[in-house]
N, C-alpha and C positions, 0 to 999 in steps of 0.2 A: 763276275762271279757266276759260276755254273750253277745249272738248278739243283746239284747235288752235292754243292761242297759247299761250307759255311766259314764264313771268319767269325771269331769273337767280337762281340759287341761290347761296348761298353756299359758298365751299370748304370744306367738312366731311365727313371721312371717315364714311361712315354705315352702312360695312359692317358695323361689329360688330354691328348690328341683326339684321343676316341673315348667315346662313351659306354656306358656301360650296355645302353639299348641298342650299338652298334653292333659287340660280339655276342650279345643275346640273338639279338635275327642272324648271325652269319654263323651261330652255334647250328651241328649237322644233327645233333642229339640232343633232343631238351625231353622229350615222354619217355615210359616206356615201350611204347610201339616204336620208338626211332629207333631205339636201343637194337631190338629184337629183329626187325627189318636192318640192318645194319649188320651185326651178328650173322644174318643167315643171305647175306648178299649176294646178288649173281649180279654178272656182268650184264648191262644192258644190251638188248637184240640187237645183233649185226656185229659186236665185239666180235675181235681176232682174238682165238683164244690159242695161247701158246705156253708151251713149259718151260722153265730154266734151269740145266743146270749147277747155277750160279746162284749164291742167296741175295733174298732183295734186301736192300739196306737203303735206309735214311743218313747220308753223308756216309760215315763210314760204321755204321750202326744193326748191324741185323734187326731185321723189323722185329724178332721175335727175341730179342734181346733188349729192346729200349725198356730202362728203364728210368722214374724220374730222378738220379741222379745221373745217369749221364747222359738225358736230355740236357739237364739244367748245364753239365759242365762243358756239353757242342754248342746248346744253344745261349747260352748265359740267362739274363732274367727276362722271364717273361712280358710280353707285353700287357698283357690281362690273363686273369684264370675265373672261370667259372665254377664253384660248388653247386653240382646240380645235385646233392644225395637227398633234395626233399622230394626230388620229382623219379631221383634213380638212386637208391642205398648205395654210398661207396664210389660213385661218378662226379670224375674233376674233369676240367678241359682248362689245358694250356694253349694260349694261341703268341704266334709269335709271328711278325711281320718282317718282310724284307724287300730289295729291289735290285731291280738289273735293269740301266738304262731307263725307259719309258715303262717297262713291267712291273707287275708288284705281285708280290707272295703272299699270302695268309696262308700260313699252317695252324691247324687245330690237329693237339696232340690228347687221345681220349683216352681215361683212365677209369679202373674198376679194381678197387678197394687195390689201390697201388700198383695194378696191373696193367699195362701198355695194351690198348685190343686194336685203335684203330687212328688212321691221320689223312688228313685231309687237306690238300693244298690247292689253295684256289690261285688261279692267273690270272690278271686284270691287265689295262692296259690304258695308259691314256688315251691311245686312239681310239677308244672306245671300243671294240672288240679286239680280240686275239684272231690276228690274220691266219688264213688257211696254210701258210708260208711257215708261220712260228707254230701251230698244232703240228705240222709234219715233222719239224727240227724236235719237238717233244720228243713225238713216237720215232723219230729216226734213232734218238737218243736211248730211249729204254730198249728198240728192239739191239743196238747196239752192244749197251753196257751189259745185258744179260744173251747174247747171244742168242736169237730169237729170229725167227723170217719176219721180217713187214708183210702189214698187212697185204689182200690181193684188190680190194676195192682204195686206192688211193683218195675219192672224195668222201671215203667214214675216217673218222679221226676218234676210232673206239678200239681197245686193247685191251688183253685180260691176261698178264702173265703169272703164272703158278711157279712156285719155288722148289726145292726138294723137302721142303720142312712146311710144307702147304702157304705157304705164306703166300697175299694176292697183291699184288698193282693193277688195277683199272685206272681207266679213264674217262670224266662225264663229260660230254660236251651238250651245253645246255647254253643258256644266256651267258655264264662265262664257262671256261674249260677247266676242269679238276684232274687233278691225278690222285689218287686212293689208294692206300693200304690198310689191309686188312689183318692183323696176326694169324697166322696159324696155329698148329702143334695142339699139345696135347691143352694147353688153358683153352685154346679156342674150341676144341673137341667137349669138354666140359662143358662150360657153357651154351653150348648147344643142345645137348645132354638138357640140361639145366632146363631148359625155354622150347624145349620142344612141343609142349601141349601147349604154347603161350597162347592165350585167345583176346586179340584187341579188342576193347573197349568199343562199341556201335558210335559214330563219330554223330554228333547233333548237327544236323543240316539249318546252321544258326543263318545262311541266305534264303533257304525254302522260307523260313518261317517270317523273315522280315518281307519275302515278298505276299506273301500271305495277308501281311498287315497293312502293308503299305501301295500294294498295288488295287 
């Protein structure tokens, strides 16, 4: 199976595999500071940033067209979903898991009062990391499908393609490797609109203070 085409699954509840504290930590969005740093994302330093244009699509889905029913009818049932609207008014996250040989997928699909804004697919690997070999075949992949130059530093495995409908694909490469969409258009122009004076919350330095106590 390709990273961008899906088979139907079958209807089987398969949460009891994982827990609920599972897709809590691997949730990308739980405050509203995530929300809003998210919303107003750039590419991390040293991203190859490149246009397409070609629309970015999830399977055969415009990023800026997903919505949850025809996630639910590419992806079928979710694995878990998170209601986070106490911590974000209006904010679900569907996460659905998959595999390819030794690989495995977590996608978190994010939603705001029924509106697709962002998804997030993590790579894992039994071999314990994502070889520099399978991050290359990624980005060979996306500079492909969207018609795009490769990057010119071959040992960054960081990308930033833009759509003609502003739609974004990044890539994090952190302890595992993610590939990232972000919607575009005009919801996403709103919403930024929206959150523009947003001022985070001062975070509590709750280690300052235990070493304080304790050292």
């Amino acid at each position: 199976m390709g990273l961008f085409s899906f088979k139907k699954k079958s209807k089987i509840d398969k949460t009891s595999s994982r827990n609920a504290a599972f897709y809590n930590r691997e949730n990308h969005i739980v405050s509203m500071d995530n929300f809003v740093e998210t919303i107003f994302q750039e590419a991390e330093e040293g991203s190859a940033h490149r246009k397409s244009n070609k629309r970015l699509v999830f399977g055969k889905m415009p990023i800026d067209e997903i919505t949850e029913e025809r996630l639910s009818e590419v992806m079928d049932k979710s694995d878990f979903t998170i209601d986070n609207s106490e911590n974000i008014p209006g904010h679900k996250v569907y996460f659905y898991r998959d595999t390819a040989g030794y690989y495995k997928f977590l996608f978190q699909f994010h939603f705001l009062n029924g509106e697709f804004f962002f998804l997030k697919n993590k790579i894992s690997s039994s071999a314990a990391v994502v070889s520099a070999e399978d991050k290359t075949k990624v980005i060979t992949q996306l500079t492909t499908k969207y018609a795009v130059e490769d990057r010119d530093d071959k040992d960054n495995y960081l990308i930033q393609i833009i759509d003609s409908h502003g739609n974004i694909a990044y890539t994090t490469d952190t302890v595992y490797f993610y590939i990232n969409y972000l919607r575009g258009g005009e919801f996403m122009e709103k919403l930024k609109a929206k959150y523009a004076d947003y001022e985070p919350e001062p975070e509590e330095d709750e280690f300052g203070e235990s070493l304080d106590k304790y050292l």
